[in-house]
GUGUTOR-141897 format. One record per atom (N, C-alpha, C): residue number from 1; atom name; x, y, z. Coordinates in steps of 0.1 Angstrom, whole numbers, plus 5000, padded with zeros to 4 digits. Layout:
<sites>
@tivex NUM&filo CA&px X&py Y&pz Z
...
</sites>
This chain:
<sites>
@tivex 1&filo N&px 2745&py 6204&pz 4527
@tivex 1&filo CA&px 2748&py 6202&pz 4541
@tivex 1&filo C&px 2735&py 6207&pz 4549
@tivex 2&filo N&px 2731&py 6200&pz 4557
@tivex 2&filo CA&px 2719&py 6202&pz 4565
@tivex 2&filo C&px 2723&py 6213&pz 4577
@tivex 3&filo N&px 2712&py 6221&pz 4580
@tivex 3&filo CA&px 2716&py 6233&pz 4587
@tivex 3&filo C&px 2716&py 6223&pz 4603
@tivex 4&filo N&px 2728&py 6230&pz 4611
@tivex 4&filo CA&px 2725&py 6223&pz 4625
@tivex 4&filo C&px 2731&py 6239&pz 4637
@tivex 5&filo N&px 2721&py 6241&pz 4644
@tivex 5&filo CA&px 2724&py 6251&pz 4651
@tivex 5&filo C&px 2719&py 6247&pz 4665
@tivex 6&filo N&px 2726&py 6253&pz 4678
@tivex 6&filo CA&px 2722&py 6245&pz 4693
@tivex 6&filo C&px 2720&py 6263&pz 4702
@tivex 7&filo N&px 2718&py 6255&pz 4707
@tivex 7&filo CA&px 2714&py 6269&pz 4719
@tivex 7&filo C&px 2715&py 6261&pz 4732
@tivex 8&filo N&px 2727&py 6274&pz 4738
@tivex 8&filo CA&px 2731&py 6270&pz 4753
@tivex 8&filo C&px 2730&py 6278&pz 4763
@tivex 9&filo N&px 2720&py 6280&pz 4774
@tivex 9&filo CA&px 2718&py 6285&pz 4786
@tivex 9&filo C&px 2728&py 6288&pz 4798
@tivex 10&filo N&px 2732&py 6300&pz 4802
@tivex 10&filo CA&px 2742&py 6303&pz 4811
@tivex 10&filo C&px 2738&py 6310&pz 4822
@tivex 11&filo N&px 2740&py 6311&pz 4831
@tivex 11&filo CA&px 2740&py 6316&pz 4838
@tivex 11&filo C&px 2756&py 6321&pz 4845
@tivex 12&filo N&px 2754&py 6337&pz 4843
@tivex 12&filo CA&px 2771&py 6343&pz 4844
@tivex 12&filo C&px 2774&py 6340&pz 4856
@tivex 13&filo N&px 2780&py 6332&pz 4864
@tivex 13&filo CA&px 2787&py 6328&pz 4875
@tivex 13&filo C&px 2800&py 6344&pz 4883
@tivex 14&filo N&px 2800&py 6343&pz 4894
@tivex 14&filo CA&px 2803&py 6354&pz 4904
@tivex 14&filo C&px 2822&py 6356&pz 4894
@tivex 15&filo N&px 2824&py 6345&pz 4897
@tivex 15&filo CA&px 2842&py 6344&pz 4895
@tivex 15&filo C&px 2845&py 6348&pz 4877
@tivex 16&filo N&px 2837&py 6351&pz 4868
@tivex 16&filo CA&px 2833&py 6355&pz 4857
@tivex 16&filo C&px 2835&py 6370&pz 4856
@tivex 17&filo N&px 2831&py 6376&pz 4863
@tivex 17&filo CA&px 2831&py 6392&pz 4864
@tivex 17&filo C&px 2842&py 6400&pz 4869
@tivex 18&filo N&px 2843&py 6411&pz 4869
@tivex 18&filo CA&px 2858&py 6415&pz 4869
@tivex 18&filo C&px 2852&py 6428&pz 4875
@tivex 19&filo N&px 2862&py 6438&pz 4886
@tivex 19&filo CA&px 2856&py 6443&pz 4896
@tivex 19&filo C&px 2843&py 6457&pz 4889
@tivex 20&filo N&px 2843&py 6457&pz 4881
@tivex 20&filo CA&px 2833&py 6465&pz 4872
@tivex 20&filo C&px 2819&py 6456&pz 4869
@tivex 21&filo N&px 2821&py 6444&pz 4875
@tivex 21&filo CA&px 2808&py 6433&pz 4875
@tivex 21&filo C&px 2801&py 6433&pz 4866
@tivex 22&filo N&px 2812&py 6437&pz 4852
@tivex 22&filo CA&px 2807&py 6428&pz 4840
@tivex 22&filo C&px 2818&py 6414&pz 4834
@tivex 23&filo N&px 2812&py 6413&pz 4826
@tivex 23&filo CA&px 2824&py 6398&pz 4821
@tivex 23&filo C&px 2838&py 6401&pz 4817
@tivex 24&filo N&px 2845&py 6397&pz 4818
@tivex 24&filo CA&px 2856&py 6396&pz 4814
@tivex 24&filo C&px 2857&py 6392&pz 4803
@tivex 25&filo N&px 2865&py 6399&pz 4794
@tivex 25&filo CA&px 2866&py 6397&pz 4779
@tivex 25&filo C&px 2870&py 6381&pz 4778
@tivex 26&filo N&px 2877&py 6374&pz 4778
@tivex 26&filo CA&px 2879&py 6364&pz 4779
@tivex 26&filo C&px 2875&py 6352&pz 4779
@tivex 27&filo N&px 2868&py 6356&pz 4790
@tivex 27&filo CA&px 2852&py 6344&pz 4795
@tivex 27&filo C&px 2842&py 6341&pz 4784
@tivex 28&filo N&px 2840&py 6352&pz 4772
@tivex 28&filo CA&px 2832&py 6351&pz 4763
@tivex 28&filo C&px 2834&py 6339&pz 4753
@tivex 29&filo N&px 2848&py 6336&pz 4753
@tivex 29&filo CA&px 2853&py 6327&pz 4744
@tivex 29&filo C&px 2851&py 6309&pz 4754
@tivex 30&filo N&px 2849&py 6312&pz 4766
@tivex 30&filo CA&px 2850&py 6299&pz 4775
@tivex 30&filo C&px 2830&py 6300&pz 4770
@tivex 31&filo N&px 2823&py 6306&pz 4768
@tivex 31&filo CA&px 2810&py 6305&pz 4763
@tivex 31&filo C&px 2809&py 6300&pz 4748
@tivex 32&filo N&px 2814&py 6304&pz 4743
@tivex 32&filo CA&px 2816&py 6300&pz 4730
@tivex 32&filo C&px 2818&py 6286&pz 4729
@tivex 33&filo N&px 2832&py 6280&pz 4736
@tivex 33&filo CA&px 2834&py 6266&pz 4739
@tivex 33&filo C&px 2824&py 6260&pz 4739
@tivex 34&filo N&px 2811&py 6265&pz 4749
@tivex 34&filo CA&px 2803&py 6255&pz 4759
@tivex 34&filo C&px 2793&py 6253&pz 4746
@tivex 35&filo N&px 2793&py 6263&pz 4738
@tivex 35&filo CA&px 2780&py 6263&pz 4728
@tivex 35&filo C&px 2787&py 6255&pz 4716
@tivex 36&filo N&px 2799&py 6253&pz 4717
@tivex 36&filo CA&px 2806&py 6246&pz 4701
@tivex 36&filo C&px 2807&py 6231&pz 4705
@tivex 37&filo N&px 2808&py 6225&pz 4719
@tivex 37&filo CA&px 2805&py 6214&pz 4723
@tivex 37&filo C&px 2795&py 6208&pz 4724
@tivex 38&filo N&px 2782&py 6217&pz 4727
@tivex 38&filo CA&px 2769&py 6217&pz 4728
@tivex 38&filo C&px 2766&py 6213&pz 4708
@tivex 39&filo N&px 2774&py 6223&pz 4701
@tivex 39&filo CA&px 2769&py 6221&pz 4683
@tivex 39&filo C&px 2773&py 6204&pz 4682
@tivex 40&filo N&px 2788&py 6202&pz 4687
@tivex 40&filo CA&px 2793&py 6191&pz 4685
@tivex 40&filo C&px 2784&py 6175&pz 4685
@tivex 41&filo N&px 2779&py 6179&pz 4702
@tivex 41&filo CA&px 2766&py 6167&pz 4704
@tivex 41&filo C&px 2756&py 6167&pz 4695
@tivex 42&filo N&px 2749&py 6178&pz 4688
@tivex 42&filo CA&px 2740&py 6177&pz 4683
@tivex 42&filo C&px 2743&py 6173&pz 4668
@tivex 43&filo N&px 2754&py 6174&pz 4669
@tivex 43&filo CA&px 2759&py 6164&pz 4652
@tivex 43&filo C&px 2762&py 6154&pz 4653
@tivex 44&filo N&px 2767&py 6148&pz 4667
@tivex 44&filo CA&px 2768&py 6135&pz 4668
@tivex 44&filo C&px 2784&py 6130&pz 4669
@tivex 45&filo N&px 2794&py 6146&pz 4664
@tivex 45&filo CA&px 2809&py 6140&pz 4661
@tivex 45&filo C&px 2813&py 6152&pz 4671
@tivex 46&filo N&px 2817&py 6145&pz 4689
@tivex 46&filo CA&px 2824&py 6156&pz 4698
@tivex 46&filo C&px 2839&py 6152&pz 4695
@tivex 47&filo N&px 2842&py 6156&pz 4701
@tivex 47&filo CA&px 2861&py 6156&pz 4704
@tivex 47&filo C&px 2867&py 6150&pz 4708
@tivex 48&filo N&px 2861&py 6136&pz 4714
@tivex 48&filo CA&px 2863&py 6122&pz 4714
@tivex 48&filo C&px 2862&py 6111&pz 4704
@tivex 49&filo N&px 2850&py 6118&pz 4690
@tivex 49&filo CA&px 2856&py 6113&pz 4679
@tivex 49&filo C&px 2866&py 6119&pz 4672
@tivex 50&filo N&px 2867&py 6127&pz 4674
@tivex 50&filo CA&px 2876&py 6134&pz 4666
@tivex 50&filo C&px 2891&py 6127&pz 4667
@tivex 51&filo N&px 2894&py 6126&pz 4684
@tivex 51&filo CA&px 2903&py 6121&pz 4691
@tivex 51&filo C&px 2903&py 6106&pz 4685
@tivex 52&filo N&px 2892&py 6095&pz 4683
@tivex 52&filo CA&px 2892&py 6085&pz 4677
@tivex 52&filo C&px 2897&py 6084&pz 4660
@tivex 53&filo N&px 2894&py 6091&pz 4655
@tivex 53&filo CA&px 2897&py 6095&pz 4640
@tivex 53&filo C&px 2910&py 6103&pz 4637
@tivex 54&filo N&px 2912&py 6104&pz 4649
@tivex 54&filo CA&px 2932&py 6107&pz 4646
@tivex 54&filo C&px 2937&py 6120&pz 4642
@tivex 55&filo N&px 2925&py 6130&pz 4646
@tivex 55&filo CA&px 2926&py 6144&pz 4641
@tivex 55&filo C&px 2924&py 6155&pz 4652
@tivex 56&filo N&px 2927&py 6167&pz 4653
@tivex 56&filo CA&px 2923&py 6174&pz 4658
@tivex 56&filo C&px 2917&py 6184&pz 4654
@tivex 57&filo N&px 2912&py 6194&pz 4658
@tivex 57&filo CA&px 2900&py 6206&pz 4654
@tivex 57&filo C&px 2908&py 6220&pz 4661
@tivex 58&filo N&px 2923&py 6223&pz 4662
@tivex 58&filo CA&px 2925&py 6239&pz 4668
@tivex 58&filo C&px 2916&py 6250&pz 4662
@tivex 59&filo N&px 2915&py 6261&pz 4671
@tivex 59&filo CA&px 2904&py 6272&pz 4665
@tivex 59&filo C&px 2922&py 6277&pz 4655
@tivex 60&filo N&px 2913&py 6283&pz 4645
@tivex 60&filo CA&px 2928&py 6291&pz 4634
@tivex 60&filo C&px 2929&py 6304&pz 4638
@tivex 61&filo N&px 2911&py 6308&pz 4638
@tivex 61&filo CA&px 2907&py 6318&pz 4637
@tivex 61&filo C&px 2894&py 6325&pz 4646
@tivex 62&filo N&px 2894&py 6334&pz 4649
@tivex 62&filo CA&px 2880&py 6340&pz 4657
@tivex 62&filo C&px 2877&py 6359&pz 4654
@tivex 63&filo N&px 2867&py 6360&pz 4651
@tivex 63&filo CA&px 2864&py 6377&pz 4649
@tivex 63&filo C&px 2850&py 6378&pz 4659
@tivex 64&filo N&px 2858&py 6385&pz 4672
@tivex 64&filo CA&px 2846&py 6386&pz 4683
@tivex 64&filo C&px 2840&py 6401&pz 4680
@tivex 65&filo N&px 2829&py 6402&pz 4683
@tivex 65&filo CA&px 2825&py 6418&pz 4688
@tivex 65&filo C&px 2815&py 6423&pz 4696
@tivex 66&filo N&px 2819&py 6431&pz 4707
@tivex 66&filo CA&px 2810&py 6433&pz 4716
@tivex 66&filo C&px 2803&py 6443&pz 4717
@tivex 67&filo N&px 2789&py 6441&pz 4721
@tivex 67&filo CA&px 2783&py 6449&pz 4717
@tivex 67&filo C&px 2775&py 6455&pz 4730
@tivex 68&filo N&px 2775&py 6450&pz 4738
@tivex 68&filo CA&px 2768&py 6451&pz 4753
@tivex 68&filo C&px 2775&py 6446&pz 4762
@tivex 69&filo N&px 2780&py 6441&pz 4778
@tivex 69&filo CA&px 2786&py 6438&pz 4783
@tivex 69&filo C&px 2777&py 6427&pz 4791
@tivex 70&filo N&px 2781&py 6419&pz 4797
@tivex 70&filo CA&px 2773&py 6409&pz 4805
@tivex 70&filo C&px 2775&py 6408&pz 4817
@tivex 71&filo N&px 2772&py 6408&pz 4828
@tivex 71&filo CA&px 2773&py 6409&pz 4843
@tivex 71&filo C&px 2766&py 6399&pz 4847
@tivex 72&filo N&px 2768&py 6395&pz 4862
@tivex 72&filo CA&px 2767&py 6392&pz 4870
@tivex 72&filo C&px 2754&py 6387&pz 4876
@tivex 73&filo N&px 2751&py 6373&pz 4875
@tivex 73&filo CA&px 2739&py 6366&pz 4875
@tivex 73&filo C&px 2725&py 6368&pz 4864
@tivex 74&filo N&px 2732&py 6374&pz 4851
@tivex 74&filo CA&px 2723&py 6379&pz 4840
@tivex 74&filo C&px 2723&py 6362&pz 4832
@tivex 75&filo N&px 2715&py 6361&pz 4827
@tivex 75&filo CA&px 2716&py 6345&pz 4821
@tivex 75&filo C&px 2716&py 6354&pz 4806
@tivex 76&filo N&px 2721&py 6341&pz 4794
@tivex 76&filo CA&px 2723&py 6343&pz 4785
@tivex 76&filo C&px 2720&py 6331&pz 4776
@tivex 77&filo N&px 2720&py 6336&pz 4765
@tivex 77&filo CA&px 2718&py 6323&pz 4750
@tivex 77&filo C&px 2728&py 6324&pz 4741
@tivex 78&filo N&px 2731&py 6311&pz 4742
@tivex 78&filo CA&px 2746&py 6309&pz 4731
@tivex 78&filo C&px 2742&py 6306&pz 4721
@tivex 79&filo N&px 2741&py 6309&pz 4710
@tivex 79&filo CA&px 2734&py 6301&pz 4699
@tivex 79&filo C&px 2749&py 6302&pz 4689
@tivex 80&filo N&px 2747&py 6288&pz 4682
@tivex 80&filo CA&px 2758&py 6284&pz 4675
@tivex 80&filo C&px 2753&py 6279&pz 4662
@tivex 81&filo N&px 2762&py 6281&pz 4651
@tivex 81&filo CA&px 2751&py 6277&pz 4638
@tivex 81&filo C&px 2768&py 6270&pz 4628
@tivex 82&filo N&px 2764&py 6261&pz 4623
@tivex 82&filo CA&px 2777&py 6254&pz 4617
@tivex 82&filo C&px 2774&py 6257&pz 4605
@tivex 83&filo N&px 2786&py 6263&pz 4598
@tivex 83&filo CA&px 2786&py 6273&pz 4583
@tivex 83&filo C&px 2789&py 6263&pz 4574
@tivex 84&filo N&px 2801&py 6258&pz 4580
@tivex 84&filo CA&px 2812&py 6253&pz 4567
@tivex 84&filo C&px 2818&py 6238&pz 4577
@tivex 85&filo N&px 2820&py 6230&pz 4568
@tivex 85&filo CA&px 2826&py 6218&pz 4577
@tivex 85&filo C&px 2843&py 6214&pz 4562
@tivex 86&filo N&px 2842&py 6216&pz 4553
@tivex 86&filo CA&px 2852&py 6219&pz 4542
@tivex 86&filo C&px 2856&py 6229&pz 4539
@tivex 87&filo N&px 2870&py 6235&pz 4536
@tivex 87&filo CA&px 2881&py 6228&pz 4542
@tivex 87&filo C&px 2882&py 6229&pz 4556
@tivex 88&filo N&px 2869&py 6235&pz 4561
@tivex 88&filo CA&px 2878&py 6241&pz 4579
@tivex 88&filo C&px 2862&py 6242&pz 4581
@tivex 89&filo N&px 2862&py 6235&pz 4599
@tivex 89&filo CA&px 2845&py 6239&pz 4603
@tivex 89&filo C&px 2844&py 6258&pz 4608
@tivex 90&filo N&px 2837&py 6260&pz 4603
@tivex 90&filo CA&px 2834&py 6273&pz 4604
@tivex 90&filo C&px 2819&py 6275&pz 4611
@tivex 91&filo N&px 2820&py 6282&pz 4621
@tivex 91&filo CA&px 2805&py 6284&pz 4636
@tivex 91&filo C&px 2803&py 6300&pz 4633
@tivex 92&filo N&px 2792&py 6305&pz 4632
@tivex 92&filo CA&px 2788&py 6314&pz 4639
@tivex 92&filo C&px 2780&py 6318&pz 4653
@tivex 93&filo N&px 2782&py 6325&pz 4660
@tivex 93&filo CA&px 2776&py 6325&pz 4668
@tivex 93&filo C&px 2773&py 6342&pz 4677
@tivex 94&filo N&px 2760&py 6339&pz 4682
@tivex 94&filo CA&px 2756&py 6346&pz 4691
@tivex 94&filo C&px 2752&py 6348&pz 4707
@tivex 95&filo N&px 2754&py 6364&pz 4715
@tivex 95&filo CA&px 2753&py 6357&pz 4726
@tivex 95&filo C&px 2742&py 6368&pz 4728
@tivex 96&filo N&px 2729&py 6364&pz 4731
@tivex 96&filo CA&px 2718&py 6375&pz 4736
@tivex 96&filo C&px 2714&py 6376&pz 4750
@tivex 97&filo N&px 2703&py 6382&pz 4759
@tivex 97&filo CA&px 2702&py 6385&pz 4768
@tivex 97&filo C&px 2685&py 6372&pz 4769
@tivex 98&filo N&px 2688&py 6363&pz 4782
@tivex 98&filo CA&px 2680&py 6353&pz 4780
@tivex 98&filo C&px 2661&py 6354&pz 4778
@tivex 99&filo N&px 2663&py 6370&pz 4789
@tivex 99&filo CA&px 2648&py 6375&pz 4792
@tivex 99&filo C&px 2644&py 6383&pz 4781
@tivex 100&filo N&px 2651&py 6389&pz 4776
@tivex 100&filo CA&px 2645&py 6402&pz 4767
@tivex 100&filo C&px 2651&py 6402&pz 4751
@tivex 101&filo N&px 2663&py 6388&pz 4751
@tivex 101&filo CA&px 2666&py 6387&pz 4737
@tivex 101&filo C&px 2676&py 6396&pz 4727
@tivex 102&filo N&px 2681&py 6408&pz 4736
@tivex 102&filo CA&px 2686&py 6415&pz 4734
@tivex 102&filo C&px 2698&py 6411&pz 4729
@tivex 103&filo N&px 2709&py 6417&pz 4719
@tivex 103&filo CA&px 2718&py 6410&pz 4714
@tivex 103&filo C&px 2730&py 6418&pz 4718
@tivex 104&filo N&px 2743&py 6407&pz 4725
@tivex 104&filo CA&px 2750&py 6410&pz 4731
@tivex 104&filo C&px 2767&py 6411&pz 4725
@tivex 105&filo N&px 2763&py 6403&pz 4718
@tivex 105&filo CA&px 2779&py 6394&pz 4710
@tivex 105&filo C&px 2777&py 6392&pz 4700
@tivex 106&filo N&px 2788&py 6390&pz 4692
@tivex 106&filo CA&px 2786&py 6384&pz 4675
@tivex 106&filo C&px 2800&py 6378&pz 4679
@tivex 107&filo N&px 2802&py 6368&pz 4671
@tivex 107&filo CA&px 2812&py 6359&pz 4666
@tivex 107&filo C&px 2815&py 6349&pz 4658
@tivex 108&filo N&px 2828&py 6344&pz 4651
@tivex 108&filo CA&px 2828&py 6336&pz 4647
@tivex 108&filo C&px 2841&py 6334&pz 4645
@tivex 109&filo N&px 2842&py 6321&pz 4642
@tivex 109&filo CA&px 2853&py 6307&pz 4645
@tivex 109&filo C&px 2855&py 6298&pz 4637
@tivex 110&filo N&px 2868&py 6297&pz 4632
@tivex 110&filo CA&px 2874&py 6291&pz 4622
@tivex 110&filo C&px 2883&py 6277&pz 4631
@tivex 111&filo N&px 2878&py 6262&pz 4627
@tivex 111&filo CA&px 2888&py 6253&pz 4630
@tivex 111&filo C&px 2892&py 6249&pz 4621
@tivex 112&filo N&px 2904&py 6245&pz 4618
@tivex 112&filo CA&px 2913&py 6237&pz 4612
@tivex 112&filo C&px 2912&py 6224&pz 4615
@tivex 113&filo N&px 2914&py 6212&pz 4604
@tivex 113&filo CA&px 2914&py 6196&pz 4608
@tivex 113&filo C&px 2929&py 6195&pz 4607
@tivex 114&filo N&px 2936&py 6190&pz 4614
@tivex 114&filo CA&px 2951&py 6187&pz 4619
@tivex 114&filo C&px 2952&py 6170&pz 4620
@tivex 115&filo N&px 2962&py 6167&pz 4614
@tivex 115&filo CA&px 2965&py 6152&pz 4617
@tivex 115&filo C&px 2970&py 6151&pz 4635
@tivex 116&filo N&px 2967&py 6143&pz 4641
@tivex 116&filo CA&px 2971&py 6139&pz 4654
@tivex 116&filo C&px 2985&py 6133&pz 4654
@tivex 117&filo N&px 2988&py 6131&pz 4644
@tivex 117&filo CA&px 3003&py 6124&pz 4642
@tivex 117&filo C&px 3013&py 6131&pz 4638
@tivex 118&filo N&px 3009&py 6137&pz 4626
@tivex 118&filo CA&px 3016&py 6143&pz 4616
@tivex 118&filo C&px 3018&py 6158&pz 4622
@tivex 119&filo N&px 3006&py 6163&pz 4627
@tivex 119&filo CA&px 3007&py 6178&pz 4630
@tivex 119&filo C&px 3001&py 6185&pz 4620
@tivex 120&filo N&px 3003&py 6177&pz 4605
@tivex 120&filo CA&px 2996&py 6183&pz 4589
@tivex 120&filo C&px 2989&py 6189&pz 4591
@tivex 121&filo N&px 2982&py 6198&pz 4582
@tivex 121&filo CA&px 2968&py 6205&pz 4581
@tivex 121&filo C&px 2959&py 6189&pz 4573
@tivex 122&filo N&px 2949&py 6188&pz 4573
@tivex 122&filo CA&px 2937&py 6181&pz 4563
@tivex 122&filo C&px 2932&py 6188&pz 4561
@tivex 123&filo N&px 2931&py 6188&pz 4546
@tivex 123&filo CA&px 2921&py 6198&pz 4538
@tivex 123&filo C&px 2906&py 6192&pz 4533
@tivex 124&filo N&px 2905&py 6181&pz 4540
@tivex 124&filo CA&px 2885&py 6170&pz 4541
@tivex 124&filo C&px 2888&py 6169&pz 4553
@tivex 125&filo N&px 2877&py 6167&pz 4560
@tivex 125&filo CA&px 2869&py 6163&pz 4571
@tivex 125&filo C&px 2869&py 6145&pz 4569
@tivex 126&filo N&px 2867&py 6141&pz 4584
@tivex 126&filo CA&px 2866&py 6127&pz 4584
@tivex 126&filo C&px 2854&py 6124&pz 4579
@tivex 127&filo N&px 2855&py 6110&pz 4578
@tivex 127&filo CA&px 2842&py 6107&pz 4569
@tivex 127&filo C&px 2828&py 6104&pz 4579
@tivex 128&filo N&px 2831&py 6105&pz 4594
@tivex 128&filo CA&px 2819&py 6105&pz 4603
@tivex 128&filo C&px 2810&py 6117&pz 4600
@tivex 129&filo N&px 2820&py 6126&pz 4602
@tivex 129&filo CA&px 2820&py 6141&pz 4605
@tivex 129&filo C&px 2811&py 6147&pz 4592
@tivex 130&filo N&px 2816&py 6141&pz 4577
@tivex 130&filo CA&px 2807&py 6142&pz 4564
@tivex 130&filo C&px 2793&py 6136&pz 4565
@tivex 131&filo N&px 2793&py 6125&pz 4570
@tivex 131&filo CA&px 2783&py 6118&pz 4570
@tivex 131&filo C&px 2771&py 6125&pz 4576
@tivex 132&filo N&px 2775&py 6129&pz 4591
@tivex 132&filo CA&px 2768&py 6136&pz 4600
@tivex 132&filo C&px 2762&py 6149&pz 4595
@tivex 133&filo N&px 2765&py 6156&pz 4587
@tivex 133&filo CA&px 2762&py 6165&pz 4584
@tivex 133&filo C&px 2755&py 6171&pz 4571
@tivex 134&filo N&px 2756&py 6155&pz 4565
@tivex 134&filo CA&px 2748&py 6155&pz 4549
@tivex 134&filo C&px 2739&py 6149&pz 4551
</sites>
């Protein structure tokens, strides 16, 4: 499998912070999204093929950990690195400090392939999705 990793630029938005004007726990995972959409384009297979191919991708799993807090108009780097695409796509990711590189977050994320129909688990990946990544 060819390594495919993306990096996504943020800048922490006002309605993001919580009266202690760092991030809300929460919000970290709406970053993670932006960066697993961002992986998605740069493999070529987003959630529209997925949607075409009759499957879905729910997260199963996620092991976040925080290590620094993020506030208010601080920009950040999402980096996302795609581990595993069999039986389950598996991301790691990180979230550092954009000026000084500092490391803020660790995580990672477990999806499941689901039939659109059935509801089943699939234990392969579609054959776009293989292709794209070999």
């Amino acid at each position: 499998m060819k390594k495919f990793e993306s990096e996504t630029i943020i800048e922490i938005p006002f309605y993001d912070v919580d009266p202690m004007n760092v991030v809300w726990h929460g919000n970290y995972i709406k970053y993670l999204e932006n960066a697993r959409c961002d992986l998605f384009k740069l493999i070529d297979y987003t959630y529209y093929d997925m949607d075409y191919d009759g499957v879905f991708y729910p997260i199963a799993k996620m092991d976040l950990k925080f290590i620094k807090s993020c506030s208010f108009g601080q920009k950040i780097k999402v980096k996302a690195v795609l581990e595993e695409i069999e039986p389950c796509i598996i991301i790691k990711y990180t979230i550092s400090d954009y000026e000084s590189g500092e490391l803020l977050f660790k995580a990672k994320s477990m999806q499941i392939c689901v039939d659109k129909t059935t509801r089943k688990s699939i234990y392969s990946c579609p054959e776009k999705l293989s292709c794209a990544v070999n």
